[in-house]
Each structure stands twice: as structure tokens, then as C-alpha cells.
C-alpha positions as CSV (number, residue, x, y, z in Angstrom):
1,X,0.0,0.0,0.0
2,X,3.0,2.2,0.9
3,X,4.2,2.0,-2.4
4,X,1.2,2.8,-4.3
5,X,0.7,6.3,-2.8
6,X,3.7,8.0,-4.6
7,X,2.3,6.5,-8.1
8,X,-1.1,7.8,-7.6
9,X,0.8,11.3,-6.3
10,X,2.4,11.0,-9.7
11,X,-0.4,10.3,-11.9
12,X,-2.3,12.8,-10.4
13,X,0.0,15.6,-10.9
14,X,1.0,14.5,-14.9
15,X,-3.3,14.6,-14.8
16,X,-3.4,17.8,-13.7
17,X,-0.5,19.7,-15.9
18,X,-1.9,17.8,-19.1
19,X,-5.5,19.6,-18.6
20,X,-3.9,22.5,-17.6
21,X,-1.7,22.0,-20.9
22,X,-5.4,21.5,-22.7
23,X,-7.1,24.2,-21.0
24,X,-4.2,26.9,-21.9
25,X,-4.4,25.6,-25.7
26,X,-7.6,25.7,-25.9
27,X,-7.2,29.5,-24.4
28,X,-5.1,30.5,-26.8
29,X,-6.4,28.9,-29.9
30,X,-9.7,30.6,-29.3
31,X,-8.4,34.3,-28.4
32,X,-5.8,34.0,-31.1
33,X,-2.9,35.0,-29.5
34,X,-1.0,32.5,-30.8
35,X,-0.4,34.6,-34.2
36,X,1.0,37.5,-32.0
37,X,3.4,35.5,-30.3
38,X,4.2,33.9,-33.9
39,X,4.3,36.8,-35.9
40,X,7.8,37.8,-35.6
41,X,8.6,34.3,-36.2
42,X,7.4,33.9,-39.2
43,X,8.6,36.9,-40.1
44,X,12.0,35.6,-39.9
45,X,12.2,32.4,-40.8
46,X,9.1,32.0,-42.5
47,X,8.0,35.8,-44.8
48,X,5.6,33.9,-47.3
49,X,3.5,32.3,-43.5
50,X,3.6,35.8,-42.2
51,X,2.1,37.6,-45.1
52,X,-0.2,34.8,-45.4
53,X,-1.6,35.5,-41.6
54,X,-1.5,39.0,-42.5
55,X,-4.2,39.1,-45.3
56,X,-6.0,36.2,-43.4
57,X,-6.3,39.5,-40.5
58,X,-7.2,41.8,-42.9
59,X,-9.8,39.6,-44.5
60,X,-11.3,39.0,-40.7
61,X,-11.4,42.7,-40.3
62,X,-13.8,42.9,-43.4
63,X,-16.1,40.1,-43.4
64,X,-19.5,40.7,-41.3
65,X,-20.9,37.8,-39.4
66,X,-24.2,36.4,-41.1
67,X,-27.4,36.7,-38.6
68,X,-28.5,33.1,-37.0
69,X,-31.3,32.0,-38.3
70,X,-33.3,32.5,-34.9
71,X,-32.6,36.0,-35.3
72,X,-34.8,38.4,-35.6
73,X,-34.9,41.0,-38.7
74,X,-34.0,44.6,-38.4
């Protein structure tokens, strides 16, 4: 029994930073600050990716999100 405590310690622990791990990518995927920590980057190492992202912002910027259809007219 003595010996089966520290494994369980262990497991719990790699448990816990793994969802952490998930949570924080999941974060960061959805807010999108993963291109801003990028950019410079692929600016670097990688100008075609960067200009890519770029107009991938700018075409964001434009588009209008299309009402539900639940919505109600204006």
C-alpha cells in the first residue's frame, strides 16, 4: 500500500499539468494570440507564412458575421 501512494501522487499531478496544458491551448487557440506570439517568427524564418496571416487579418477585419437564423430581422 506504501508504495502505491507515490504513483497515484504521480499520476495525479501528470493529470493535472496535461489539462492545464489543454485548458491553456484551448485559451489560446480561441483568443488567437498565438499569431502574435508567432508573428515575428514567421517573419523571420518563415516571410511567405507571415504575409499569409496578414491578409488572413485583414480579411477578418472585413467580413460581417451572417445573422443566426433565430434571429430576428432589423
Amino acid at each position: 500500500m506504501g508504495a502505491i501512494v507515490p504513483w497515484l501522487t504521480f499520476v495525479a499531478v501528470l493529470a493535472a499539468v496535461l489539462g492545464g496544458l489543454t485548458w491553456l491551448a484551448a485559451r489560446v487557440r480561441r483568443s488567437g494570440v498565438g499569431r502574435d506570439i508567432m508573428g515575428p517568427v514567421d517573419l523571420i524564418y518563415r516571410p511567405d507564412t507571415y504575409r499569409i496571416h496578414q491578409e488572413i487579418r485583414v480579411q477578418e477585419d472585413r467580413s460581417v458575421a451572417m445573422p443566426s437564423p433565430g434571429d430576428p430581422l432589423h
